[in-house]
N, C-alpha and C positions, 0 to 999 in steps of 0.2 A: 600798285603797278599791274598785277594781276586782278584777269576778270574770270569768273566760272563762264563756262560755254552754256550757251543754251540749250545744247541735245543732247550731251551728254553729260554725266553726273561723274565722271572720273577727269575729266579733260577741263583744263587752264587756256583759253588764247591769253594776247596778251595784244593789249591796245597801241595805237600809234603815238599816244604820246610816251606811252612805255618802250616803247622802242628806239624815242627821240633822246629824253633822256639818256638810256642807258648805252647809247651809242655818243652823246658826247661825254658823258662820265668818262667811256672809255678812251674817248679822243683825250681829256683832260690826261688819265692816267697814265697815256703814251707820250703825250708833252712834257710831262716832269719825268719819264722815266729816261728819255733824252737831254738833260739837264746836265749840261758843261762844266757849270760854276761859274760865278762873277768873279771878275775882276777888281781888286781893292783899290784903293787909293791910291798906293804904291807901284802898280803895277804888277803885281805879284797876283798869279792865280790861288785860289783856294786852297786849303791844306785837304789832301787824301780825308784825313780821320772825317772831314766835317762833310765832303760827298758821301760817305758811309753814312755818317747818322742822318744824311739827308734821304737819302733812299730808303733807308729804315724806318722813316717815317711817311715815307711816299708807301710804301710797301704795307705798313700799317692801316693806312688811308684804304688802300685797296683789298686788305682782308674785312675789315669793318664791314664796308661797303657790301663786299661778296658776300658773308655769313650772314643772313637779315634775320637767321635764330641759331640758338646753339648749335642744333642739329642739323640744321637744311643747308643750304646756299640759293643766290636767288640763278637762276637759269637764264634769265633775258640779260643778265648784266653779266655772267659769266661766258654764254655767247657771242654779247660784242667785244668783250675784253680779249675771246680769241681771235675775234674774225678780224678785230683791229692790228693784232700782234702785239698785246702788251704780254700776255702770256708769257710768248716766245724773247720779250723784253728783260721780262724777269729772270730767264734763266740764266740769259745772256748778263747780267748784271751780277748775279749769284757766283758764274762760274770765275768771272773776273775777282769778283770778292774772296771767293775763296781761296783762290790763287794767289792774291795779297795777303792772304791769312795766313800761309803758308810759308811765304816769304820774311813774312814778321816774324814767326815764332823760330824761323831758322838762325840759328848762331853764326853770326858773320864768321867767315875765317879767317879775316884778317881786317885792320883799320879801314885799307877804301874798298872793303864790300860792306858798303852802308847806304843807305840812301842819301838825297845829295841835302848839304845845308838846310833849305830852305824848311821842308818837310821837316828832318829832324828838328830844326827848332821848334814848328809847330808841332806838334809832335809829343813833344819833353813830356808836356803833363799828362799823358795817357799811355803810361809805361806799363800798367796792366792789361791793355788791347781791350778795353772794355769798349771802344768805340767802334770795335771791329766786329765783336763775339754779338755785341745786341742786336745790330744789322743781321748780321746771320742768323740769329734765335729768331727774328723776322720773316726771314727768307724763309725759316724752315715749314715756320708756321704754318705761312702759306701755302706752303707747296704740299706739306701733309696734308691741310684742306682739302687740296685740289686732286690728290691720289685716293681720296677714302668716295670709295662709290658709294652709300650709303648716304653719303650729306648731297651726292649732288642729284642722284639718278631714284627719281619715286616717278609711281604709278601717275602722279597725279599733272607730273611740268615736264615728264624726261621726252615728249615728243616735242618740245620748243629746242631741243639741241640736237634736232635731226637736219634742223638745214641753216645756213646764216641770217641772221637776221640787221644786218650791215652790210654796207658796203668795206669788201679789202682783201687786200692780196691772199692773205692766210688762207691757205687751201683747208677744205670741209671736209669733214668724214663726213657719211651713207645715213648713219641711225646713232642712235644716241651711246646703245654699247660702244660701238666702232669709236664715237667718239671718244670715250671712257678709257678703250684701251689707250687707244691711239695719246690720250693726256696722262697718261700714267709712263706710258713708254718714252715721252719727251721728258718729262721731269725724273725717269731713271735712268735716262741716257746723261742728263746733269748730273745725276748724285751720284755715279758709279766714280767718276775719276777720285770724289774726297773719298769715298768708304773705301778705296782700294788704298790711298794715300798709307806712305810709312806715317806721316806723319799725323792719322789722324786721330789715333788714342793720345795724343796730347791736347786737343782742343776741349772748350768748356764742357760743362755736363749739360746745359741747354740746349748747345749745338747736336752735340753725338745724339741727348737722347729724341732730337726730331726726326736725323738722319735713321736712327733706326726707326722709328714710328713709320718712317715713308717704305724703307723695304718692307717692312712687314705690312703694313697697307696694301702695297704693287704688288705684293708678293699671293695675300687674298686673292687679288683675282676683281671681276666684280661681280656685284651684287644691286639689284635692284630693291630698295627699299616702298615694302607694301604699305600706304598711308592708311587705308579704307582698314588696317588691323589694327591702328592704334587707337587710345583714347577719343582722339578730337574727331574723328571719323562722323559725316551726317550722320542724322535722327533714321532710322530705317519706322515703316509702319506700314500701312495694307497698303497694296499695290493701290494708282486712283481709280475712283468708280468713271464710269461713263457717265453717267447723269449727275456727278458733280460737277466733272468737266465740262459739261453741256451748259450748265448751270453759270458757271464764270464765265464762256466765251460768251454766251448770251448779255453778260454786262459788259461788253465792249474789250477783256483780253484776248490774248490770240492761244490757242492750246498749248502751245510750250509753255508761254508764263502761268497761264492753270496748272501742268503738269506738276513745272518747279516750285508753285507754292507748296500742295498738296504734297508733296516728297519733302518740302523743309519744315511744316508743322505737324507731317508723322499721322497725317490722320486723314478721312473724307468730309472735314467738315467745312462748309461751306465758309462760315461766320472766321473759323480762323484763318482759312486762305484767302477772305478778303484783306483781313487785317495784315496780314502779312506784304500783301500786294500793295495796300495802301501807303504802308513803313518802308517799303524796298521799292521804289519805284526803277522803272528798265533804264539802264544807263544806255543813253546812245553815245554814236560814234563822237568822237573829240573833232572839234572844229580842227581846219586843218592849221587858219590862223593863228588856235590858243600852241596849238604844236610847234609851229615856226618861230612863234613868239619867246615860247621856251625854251628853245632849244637857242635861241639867236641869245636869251640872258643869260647861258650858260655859255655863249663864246664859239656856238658851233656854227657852219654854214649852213646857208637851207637846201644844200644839195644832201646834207648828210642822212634828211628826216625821210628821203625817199627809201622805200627798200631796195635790197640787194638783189643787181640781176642775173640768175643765174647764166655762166656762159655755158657755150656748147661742151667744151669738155670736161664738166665739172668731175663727172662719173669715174672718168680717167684718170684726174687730178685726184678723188677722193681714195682711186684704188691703189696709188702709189703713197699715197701718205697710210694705208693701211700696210703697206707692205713692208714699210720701213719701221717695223716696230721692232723694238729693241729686247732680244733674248735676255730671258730672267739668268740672273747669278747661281753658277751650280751651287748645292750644296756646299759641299766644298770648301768652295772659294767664301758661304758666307761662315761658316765656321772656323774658316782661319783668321779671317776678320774681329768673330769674335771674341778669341783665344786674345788678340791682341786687347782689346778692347777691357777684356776681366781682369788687364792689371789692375784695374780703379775699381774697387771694391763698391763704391754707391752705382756703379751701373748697372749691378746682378740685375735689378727691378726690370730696367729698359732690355738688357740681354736676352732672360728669362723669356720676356712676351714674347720677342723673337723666334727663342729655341722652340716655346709651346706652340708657337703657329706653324713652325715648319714640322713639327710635329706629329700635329693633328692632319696636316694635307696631304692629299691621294689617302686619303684611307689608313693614315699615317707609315705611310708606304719608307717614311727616312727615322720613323724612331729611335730604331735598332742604329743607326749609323751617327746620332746625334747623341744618345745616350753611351754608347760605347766609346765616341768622343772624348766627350766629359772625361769618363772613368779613364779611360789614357793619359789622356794630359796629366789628373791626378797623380796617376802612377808615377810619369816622370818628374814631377816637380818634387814626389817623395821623394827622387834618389840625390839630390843636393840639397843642404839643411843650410839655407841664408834670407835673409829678410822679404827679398824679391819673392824667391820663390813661398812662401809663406803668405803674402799676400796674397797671390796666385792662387795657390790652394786654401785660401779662406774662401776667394770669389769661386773658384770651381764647387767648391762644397756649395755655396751657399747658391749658389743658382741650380745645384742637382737636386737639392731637398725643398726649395718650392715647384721644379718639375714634380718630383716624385710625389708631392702632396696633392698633385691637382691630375694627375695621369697614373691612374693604376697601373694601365697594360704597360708603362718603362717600366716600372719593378721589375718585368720580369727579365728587360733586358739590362738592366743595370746588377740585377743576379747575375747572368748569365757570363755577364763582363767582367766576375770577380771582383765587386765593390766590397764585399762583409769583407773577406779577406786582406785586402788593400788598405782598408780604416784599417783592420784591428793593428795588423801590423805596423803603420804609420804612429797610432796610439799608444801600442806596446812601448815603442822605440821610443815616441817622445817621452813616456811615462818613467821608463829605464833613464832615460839620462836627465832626470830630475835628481837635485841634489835635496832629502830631506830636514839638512839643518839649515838650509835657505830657500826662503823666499822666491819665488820665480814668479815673473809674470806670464801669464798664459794666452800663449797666440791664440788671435782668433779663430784661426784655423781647426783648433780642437773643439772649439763650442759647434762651429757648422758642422764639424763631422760627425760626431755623436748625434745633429738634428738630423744627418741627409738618413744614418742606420735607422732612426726613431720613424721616420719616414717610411723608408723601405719595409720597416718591420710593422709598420703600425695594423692596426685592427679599424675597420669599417663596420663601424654598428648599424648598416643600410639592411634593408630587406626588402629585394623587389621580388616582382610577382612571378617571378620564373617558380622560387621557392614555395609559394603558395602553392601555383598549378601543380607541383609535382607532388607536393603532399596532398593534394586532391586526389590526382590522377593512381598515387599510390592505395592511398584508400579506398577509393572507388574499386581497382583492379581487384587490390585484395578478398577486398569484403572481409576483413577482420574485425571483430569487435574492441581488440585490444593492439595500442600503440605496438610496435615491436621495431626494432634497431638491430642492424647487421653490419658488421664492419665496413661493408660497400654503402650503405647508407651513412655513414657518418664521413665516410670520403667525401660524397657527392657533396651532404650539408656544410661542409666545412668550405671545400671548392667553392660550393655557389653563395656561401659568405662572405667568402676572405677573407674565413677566420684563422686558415690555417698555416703555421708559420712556413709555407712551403719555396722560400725562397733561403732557409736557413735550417741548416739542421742541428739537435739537440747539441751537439759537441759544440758548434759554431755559436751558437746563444750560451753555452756556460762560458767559454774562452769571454766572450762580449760583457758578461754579468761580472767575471774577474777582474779583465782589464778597468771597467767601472768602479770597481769595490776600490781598487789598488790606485784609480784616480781620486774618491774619494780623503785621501789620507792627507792630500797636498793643501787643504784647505781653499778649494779652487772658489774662484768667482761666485756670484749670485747665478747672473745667466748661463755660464757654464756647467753650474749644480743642478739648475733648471732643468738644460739638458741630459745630463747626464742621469737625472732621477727619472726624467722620463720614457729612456730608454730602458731604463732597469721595472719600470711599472708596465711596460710591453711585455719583457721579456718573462719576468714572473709569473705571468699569467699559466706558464706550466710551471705544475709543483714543483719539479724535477730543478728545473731552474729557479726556481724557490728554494727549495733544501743549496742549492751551490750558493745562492745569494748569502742565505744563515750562513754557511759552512765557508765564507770566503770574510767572513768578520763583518757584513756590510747591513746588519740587523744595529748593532753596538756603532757603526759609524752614524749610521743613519739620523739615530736617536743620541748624539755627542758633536751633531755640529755646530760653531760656532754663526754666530750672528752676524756674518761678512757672509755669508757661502745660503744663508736663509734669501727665498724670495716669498712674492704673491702668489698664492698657493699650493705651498709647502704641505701642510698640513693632510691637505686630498693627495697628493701624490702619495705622502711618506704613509697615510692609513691606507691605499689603495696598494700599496706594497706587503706591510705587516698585514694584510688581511691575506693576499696571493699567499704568504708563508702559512697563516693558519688555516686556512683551505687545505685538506687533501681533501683527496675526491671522495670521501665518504661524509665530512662533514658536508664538502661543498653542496651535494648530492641533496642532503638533510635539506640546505641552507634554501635549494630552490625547490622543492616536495614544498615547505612553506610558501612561498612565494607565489608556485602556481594554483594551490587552495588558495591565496589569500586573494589572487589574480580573477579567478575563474568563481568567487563567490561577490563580492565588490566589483566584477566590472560593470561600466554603466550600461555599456551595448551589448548585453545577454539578452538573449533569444527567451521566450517564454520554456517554465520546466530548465532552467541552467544550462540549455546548451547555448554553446560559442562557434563559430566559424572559425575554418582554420587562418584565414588571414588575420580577422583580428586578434586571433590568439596568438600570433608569433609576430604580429605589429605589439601589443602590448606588453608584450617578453622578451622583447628586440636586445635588450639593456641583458636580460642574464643570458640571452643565448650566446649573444657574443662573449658572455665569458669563459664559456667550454660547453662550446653544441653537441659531444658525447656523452659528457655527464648531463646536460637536459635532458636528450633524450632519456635516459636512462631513468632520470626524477619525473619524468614526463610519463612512461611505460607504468610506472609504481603507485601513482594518484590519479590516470586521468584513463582517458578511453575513447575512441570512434564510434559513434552511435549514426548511424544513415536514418535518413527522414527522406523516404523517395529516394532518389538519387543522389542528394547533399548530403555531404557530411557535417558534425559537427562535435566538438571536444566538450565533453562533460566530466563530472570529477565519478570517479570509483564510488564515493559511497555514497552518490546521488542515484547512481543507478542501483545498486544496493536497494536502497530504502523505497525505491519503485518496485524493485523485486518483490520483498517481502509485505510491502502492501499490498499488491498483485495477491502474493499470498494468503496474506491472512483474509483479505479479500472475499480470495474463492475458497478457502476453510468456512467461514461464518455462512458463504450460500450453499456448500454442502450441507452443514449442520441447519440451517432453516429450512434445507428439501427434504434433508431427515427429518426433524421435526413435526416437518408439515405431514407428510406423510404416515409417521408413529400418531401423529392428532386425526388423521383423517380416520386411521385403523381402530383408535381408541372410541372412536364417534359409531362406527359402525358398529363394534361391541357394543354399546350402551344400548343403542338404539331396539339392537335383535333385542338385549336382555333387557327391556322395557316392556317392547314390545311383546313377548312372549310372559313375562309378570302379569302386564294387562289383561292377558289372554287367560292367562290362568286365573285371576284373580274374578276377571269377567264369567266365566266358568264356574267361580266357587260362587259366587254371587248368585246366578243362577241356578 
């Protein structure tokens, strides 16, 4: 349906039969979306449920259509589809649907508030609303389509929805943004009445989670998606020569189509731009008869193949349909929504994306008010102990610890908001009124909490290059020859790690490692154990909380649980535990002294003469620095060294430069002793010689 332009290499036209088409597709799609119902035999109109699943499949027909790849949508058919008014059709069919949807799920309250005979009978056998929810999961589809700028709006078709390419009432945005808003703000001016609905956390999980898909879409913004970045992007190669192009125009093309070979075989060669030229011949324009013709077997008029004429007040027209765009949902208002929403424990997944995109926006200018959220709600769901609420706070737990898994900077507002405090006491309290000569089953509630603390406390074994630069920039200033570590140095390191547990302090991780120990004794779950060993393999990581862990029986639990309470891997957790307890920092210390000889002799990327740069030396250690970046340093001061080459630094080991030393040495001892030498042989030469010389003489003398 699309043609590439011929002067530009980023720009799509698109032809007149493309336009004929795709303007009676969309007459077609406006035809059935006015669709009454027939009349039976009986005289009785159609039953509700079957105009549902009949639009559901019209609505289907038209997302197919729209989507012409996973990722894209086609633009000439989404163009006429607006300028037609099927758009504005759909919504209009949507909001009626769901207004019956509504209607259906409500509890008569009393005998004649029911719909009349007819219907019920028809009716009977779709007593789960499945005929109503699938229409909907349709609707939604679409319409999230139709809000994510990204599928509709590239570099390479977004100036084809700058102006109509139909004739029809539906007033035009200016540019293809304006368009983009402007179809976001009509499809959220549809969806605001269901998402505000009481009744709309009782609808299926299909429904809800498109409705949320679409705020959080509308809610992005748009985005222009770059084509020329992705894989399928032209062949790029030498700009064309002149005297190629001379070369082909000379054989009867005209210089564009020289241009466009030579740019699609990536070269200046003559032999393959013919060939190319030969294989792609120039499509001209579409007879205007094959268009009429096509357009007339597809049931349209041949008034409709003409284009659309602009009138004089388009400008005005397009400046009021910009003006009427519909204000986003405060904050607020979309987390009260939520709240409702997190009684259904499988929507954490759809919630979550939500809460992380409003998150991330302005700069995540509402972290702090979304996270602080959360932790409230928890709070009060802790203060009544019933079924509801425990659901409540499975789903609040369990949608804070995928936030907090994927967003460093809430930790520190989920500290801030007194989360450690609110688990542990939650955990206490459940843990206290466990009965130990029975059996209890264990809310789910306690397995998310223990993951959101594992979360918030976890360690990032990442190393970016802030930390490099700064061990450059410190060594460089220095000019030290040997590592050295100061308590402000191990702050900064720990800070620019986040290694350091500084959203929790020592008291707060031993109460955490107790209340664990004391869970462990109820013989809890598989997944539950899971979590809860994994919080204790966090937490041990200081000794100190290591000896509480020994010191609270949870060494002897550890190694004595039963075979219900075992998961997939058990085993690395439980030796990544008993190894934190036999670590104190002097063996630890020992443990990487080894490790960085063993590191800095075997690596593969050593410098000639064993030295190492400081990035690859703390990208290759990344694994023990995280496990106490004071005690490396420390083990690092003891075995290694800063040696400068010019202005670079680089980490050698201690008895590498040693054994340079005293070669150096012995060195210049052996060219001493061969200057002496030479010297005592040169002195001993000259004695012989006089005393030769003067024997001669004498001897010459007595001969005489």
């Amino acid at each position: 349906m699309l043609l590439p332009s011929r002067r530009r290499d980023d720009i799509v036209n698109v032809s007149p039969a493309s336009k004929s088409v795709a303007s009676t597709l969309a007459s077609i799609a406006l035809d059935h979306m006015n669709y009454g119902g027939h009349v039976n035999l009986s005289g009785t109109e159609e039953s509700i449920s079957t105009k549902c699943r009949y639009y559901g499949k019209v609505i289907d027909f038209i997302d197919s259509m729209l989507m012409e790849r996973p990722d894209s949508c086609n633009p000439v058919l989404l163009n006429c589809l607006y300028g037609r008014g099927v758009i504005q059709s759909v919504l209009t069919t949507f909001e009626a649907t769901s207004q019956l949807l509504f209607a259906v799920n409500r509890v008569p309250a009393s005998p004649m508030d029911t719909d009349d005979a007819n219907a019920k009978q028809d009716d009977k056998q779709d007593t789960n609303n499945s005929w109503i929810y699938g229409s909907l999961a349709s609707y939604g589809k679409l319409m999230d389509h139709l809000v994510t700028s990204s599928f509709i709006l590239s570099s390479f078709t977004k100036h084809l929805l700058a102006q109509p390419l139909t004739n029809g009432d539906t007033p035009f945005p200016r540019d293809p943004e304006a368009f983009m808003k402007v179809l976001q703000s009509i499809v959220l001016k549809t969806v605001l009445p269901v998402w505000t609905h009481p009744q709309f956390g009782d609808c299926s999980y299909e429904f809800i989670s498109a409705v949320i898909s679409i705020i959080r879409h509308v809610y992005s913004g748009v985005e222009v998606k770059n084509v020329n970045a992705s894989g399928g992007s032209r062949i790029t190669g030498p700009p064309p020569n002149e005297t190629t192009i001379s070369t082909i125009v000379e054989m009867g093309f005209s210089r564009s189509r020289a241009e466009e070979a030579l740019r699609h075989v990536g070269s200046n060669s003559v032999e393959l731009a013919m060939e190319w030229l030969f294989s792609h011949p120039e499509e001209v324009q579409e007879d205007d008869e094959l268009a009429r013709a096509l357009a007339m077997s597809l049931g349209n008029s041949e008034s409709d193949t003409k284009d659309a004429i602009p009138n004089s007040n388009a400008n005005t027209t397009a400046q009021q349909v910009e003006d009427e765009i519909v204000q986003f949902p405060s904050v607020d208002e979309l987390l009260s929504t939520c709240t409702k929403l997190l009684m259904k424990e499988p929507l954490a997944f759809p919630v979550r994306d939500l809460l992380v995109m409003i998150c991330s926006q302005d700069d995540g200018k509402h972290r702090s008010s979304v996270v602080t959220f959360i932790v409230d709600r928890i709070k009060e769901c802790g203060l009544v102990s019933n079924n509801e609420n425990y659901i409540m706070l499975a789903t609040l737990f369990h949608v804070l610890a995928l936030i907090l898994n994927e967003d460093t900077v809430a930790r520190e507002a989920a500290s801030k908001s007194g989360l450690i405090k609110i688990a542990s006491d939650l955990l206490n309290q459940w843990d206290s009124s466990l009965d130990s000569k029975e059996k209890q089953q264990v809310p789910k509630w306690v397995t998310a909490a223990f993951l959101a603390l594992d979360r918030l406390l976890q360690v990032d074994q990442k190393l970016n290059s802030e930390i490099t630069e700064q061990l450059k920039k410190e060594v460089v200033d220095s000019q030290q020859a040997s590592i050295t570590i100061d308590e402000d140095r191990q702050n900064k390191l720990q800070s620019a790690l986040g290694l350091s547990m500084k959203y929790a302090d020592i008291h707060e991780q031993k109460r955490l490692v107790e209340i664990a120990c004391s869970c462990m004794k109820n013989q809890l779950p598989s997944d539950t154990m899971h979590a809860v060993l994994l919080l204790c393999s966090n937490l041990t990581r200081t000794h100190s909380v290591a000896l509480a862990f020994l010191d609270a029986g949870g060494l002897s639990l550890l190694l004595s649980l039963p075979t219900s309470s075992l998961f997939s891997g058990y085993d690395n957790v439980a030796a990544s535990i008993v190894r934190h307890i036999l670590e104190d920092p002097q063996t630890l210390r020992q443990a990487m002294e080894s490790e960085i000889k063993h590191n800095l002799s075997v690596v593969p990327n050593r410098h000639p003469n064993g030295r190492v740069n400081p990035r690859n030396f703390l990208l290759n250690l990344a694994s023990v620095i995280s496990r106490d970046p004071a005690v490396f340093m420390q083990a690092a001061q003891s075995v290694c060294q800063v040696e400068m080459v010019g202005e670079r630094p680089y980490i050698v080991l201690l008895k590498d430069k040693d054994k340079v030393k005293e070669k150096e040495k012995e060195k210049s001892k052996s060219s001493e002793k061969e200057k002496v030498q030479n010297s005592d042989g040169k002195a001993g030469v000259g004695h012989t010689n006089t005393a030769a010389s003067g024997n001669g003489h004498g001897k010459f003398h007595d001969s005489n």
